[in-house]
VMD Tcl script that draws the C-alpha trace (Angstrom):
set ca {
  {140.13 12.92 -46.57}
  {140.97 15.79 -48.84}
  {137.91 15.59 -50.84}
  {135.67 15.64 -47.53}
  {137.51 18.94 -46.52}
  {137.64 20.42 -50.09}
  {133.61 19.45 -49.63}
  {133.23 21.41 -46.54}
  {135.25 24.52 -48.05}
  {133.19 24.86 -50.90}
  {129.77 24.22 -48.90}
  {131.01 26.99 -46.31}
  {131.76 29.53 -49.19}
  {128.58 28.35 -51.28}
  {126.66 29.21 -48.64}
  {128.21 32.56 -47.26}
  {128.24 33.99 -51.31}
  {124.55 32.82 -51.18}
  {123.70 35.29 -48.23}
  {125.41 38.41 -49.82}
  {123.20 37.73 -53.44}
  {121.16 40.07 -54.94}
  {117.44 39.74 -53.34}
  {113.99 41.46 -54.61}
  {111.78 42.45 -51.97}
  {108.12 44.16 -52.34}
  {107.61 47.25 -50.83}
  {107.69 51.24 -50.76}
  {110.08 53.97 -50.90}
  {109.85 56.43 -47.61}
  {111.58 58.39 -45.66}
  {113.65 58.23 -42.26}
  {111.66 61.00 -40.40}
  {108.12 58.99 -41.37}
  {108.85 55.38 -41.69}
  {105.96 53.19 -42.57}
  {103.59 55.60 -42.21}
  {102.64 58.89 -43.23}
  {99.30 59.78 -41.85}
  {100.52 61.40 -38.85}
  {102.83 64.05 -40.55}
  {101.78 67.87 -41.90}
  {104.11 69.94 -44.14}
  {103.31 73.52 -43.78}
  {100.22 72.57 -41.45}
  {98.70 70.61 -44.59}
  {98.74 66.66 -44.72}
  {100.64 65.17 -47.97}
  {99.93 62.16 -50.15}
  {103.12 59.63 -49.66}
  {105.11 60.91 -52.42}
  {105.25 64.25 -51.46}
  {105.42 63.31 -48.08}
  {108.57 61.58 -48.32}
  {110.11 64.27 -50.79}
  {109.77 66.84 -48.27}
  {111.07 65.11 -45.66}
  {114.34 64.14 -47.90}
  {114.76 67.91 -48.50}
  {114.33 68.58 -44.62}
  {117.12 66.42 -44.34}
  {115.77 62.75 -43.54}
  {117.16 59.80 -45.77}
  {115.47 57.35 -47.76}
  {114.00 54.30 -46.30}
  {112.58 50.87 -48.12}
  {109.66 49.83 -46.09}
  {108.55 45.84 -46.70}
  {106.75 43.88 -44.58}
  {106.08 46.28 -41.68}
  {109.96 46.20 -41.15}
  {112.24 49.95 -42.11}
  {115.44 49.17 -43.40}
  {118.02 51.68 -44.25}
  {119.36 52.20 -47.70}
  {123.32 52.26 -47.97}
  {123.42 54.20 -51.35}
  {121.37 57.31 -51.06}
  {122.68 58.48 -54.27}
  {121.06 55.82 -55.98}
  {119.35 57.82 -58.42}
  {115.82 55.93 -59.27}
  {115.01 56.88 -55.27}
  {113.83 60.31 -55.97}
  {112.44 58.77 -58.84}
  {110.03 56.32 -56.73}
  {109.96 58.11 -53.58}
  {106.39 57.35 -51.63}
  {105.79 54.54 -54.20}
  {105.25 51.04 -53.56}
  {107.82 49.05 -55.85}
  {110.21 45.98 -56.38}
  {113.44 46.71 -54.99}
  {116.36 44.44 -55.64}
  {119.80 44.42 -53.75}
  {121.79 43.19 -51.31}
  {121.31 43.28 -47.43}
  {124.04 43.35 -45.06}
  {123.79 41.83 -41.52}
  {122.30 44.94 -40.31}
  {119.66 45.01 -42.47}
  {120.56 47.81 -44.58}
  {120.26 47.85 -48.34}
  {122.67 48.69 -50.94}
  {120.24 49.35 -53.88}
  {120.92 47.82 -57.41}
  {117.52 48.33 -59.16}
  {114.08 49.70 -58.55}
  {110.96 49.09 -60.60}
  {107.21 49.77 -60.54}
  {105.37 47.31 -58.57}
  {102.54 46.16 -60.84}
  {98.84 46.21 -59.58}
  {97.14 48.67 -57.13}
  {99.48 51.49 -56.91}
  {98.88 53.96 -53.40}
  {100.91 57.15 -52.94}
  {98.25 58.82 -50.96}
  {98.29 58.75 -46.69}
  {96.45 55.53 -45.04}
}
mol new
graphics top color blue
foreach p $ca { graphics top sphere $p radius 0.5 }
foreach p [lrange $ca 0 end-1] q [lrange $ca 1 end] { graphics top cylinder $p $q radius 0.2 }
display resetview
């Protein structure tokens, strides 16, 4: 009997430490105000390649976004400092997402191939 229930205990913790691991997804850095796409905004009356795009909507006061999938999640660590770094490119973004699907970033790199930072 005890060795069924110390079975289920450690099958019901396995599994919830499982869905708070770390996680790489494929995607792109924007911004709150655009989301996962660009083309429609103008800066100043010009239209902006993603990058700069998503940098000028950060200083207007929007907050960074990880686009993946067609789906916007928000990203819990804004001070995460390889954000500015990447903004408007597409990347590999590992972290952890919480039940709301929000983000807490732990690393960002490069996605290799075809890299776009210019509007669709």
């Amino acid at each position: 009997m005890k060795i069924i229930l110390y079975s289920t205990v450690f099958a019901l913790l396995t599994a919830f430490s499982l869905s708070a691991a770390e996680q790489t997804w494929a995607g792109k850095i924007s911004d709150s105000m655009c989301g996962a796409s660009h083309t429609k905004m103008e800066h100043a009356g010009k239209k902006l390649n993603d990058r700069d795009c998503t940098q000028a909507c950060i200083k207007a006061g929007a907050k960074y976004v990880f686009v993946t999938k067609g789906q916007v999640h928000e990203i819990n660590n804004q001070e995460f400092a390889a954000l500015a770094d990447h903004a408007g490119h597409a990347v590999k973004l590992t972290g952890e997402m919480d039940k709301d699907g929000k983000i807490t970033v732990t690393k960002i790199e490069m996605s290799k191939g075809k890299q776009t930072t210019s509007s669709e």
